[in-house]
VOGU-3710 file (C-alpha; in Angstrom, 3 decimals, decimal comma):
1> xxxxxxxxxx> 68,622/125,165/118,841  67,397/122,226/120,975  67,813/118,634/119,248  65,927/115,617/120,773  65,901/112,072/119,938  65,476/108,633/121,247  69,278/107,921/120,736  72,649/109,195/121,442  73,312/108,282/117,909  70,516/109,626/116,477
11> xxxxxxxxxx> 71,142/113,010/118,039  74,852/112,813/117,040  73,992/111,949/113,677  71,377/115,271/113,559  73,813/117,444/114,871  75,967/116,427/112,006  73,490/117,022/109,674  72,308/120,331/110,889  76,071/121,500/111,195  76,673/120,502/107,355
21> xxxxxxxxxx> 73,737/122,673/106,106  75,078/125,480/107,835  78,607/125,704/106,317  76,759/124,875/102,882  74,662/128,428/103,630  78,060/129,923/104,839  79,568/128,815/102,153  76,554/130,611/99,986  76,561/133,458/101,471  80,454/134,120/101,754
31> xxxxxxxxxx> 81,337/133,456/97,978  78,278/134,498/96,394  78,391/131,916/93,609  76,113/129,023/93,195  75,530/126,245/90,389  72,646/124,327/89,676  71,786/121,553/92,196  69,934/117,980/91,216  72,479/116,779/89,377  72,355/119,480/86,811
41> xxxxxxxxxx> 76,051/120,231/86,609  77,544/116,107/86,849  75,229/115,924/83,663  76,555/118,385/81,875  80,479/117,755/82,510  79,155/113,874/81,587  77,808/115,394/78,578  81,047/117,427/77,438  83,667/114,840/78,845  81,468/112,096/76,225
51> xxxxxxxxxx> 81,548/114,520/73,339  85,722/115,396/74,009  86,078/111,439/74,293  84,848/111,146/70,140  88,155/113,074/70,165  90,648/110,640/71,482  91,889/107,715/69,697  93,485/105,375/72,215  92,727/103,645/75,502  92,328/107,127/77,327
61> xxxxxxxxxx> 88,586/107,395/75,561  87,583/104,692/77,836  89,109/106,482/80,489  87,159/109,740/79,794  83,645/107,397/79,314  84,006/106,085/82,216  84,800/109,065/84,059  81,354/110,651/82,143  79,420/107,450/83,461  80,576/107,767/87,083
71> xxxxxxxxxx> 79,449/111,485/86,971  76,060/110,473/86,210  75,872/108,087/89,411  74,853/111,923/91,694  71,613/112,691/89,173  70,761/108,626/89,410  71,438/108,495/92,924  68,948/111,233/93,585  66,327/110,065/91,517  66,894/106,254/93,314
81> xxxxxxxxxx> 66,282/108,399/96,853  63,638/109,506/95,706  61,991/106,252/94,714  61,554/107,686/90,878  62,524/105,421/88,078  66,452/107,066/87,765  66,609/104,819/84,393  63,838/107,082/82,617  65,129/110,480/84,479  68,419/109,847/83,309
91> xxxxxxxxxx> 67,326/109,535/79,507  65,181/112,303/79,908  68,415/114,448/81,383  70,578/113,617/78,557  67,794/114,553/76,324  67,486/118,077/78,279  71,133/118,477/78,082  71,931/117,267/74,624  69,106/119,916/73,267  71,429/122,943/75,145
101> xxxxxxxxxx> 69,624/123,354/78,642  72,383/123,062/80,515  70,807/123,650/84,359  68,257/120,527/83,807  68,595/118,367/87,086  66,470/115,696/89,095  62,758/117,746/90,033  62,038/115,208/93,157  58,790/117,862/93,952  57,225/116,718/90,367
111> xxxxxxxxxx> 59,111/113,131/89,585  60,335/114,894/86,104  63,687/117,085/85,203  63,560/120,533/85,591  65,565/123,688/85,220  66,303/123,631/88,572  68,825/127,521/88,352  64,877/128,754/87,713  63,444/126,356/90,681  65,491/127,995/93,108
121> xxxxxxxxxx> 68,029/124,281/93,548  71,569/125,485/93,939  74,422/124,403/95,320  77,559/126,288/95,905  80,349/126,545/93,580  82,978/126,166/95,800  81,103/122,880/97,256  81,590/121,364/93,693  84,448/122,218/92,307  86,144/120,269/96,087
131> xxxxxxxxxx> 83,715/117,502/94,957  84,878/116,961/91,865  88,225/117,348/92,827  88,095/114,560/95,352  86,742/112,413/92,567  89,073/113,047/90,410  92,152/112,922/93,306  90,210/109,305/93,926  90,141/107,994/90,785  93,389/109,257/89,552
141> xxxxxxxxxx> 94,796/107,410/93,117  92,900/104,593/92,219  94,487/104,437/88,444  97,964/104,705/89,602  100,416/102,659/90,507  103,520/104,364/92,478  105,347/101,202/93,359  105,693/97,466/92,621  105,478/95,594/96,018  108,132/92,557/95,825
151> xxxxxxxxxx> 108,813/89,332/97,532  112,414/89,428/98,621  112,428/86,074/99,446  111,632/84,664/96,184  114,261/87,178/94,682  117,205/84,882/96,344  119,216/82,848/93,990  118,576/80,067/96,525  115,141/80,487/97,499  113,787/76,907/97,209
161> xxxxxxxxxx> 110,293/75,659/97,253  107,504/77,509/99,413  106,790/76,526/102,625  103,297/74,361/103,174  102,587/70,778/103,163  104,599/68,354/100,868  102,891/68,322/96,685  102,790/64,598/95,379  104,395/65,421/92,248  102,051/63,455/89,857
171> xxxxxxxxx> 100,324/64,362/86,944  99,395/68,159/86,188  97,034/68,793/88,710  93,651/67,663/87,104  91,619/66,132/90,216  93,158/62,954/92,178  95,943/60,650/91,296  96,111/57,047/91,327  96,741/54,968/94,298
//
């Protein structure tokens, strides 16, 4: 295959491109299992991951919603691309996926949702499930906090007063003193 551009960079950037849809057919073809593509399956884990969060009680529903919400940001992001309004695709997707059809996605052919396992728009299952666990490694990494980071210096019994340029030591800091 012969790639020609006006740019380095813009035949760098093709090569990329070119090289990803390849291991995405590899992919295809060497674990024979696919999933719906345009956004189909973030709706539907959004859909189940809002329904479990009814469930919970405390602070972790929010967690969960939000989680739900962020999924949806592939099916809007899509429709955005696309120059569709993602607001009125979105409603429709929930619809589509509230009423059991669980393979509706982004149709960017007919500016509508479609059953897009039936239209032929898949995407490997392998390729997701590392998706969504990089997502969820990122937001878990995100959420976490593995260590407090601490000023020794203002830990000393002796520390003193912070270096910088000498305070004038009236009032309570509401705009200029007197003179």
């Amino acid at each position: 295959m012969i790639l020609r551009g006006g740019g380095e960079q813009f035949i760098d950037e093709a090569e990329r491109s070119l090289h990803d849809a390849i291991m995405v057919v590899r992919r295809a073809r060497k674990y024979h299992s696919v999933v719906a593509g345009g956004g189909a399956i973030e709706m539907e884990v959004s859909r189940h991951l809002r329904e479990y969060a009814l469930t919970v009680e405390n602070k972790q529903q929010l967690l969960i919603i939000a989680f739900a919400k962020a999924l949806e940001v592939i099916p809007r992001q899509l429709a955005d691309n696309a120059g569709f309004d993602s607001t009125d695709l979105l409603n429709r997707l929930r619809k589509e996926h509230a009423s059991g059809h669980r393979w509706y996605g982004v149709d960017i052919n007919n500016e509508t949702v479609c059953d897009t396992m039936e239209t032929f728009v898949w995407e490997p299952t392998l390729v997701k499930i590392n998706s969504f666990t990089a997502a969820t490694e990122a937001a878990c990494l995100i959420l976490s906090v593995d260590e407090t980071i601490k000023n020794e210096a203002s830990e000393k019994p002796q520390a003193g007063p912070l270096p910088g340029p000498p305070r004038g030591g009236r009032g309570r800091g509401r705009g200029r003193g007197r003179f």
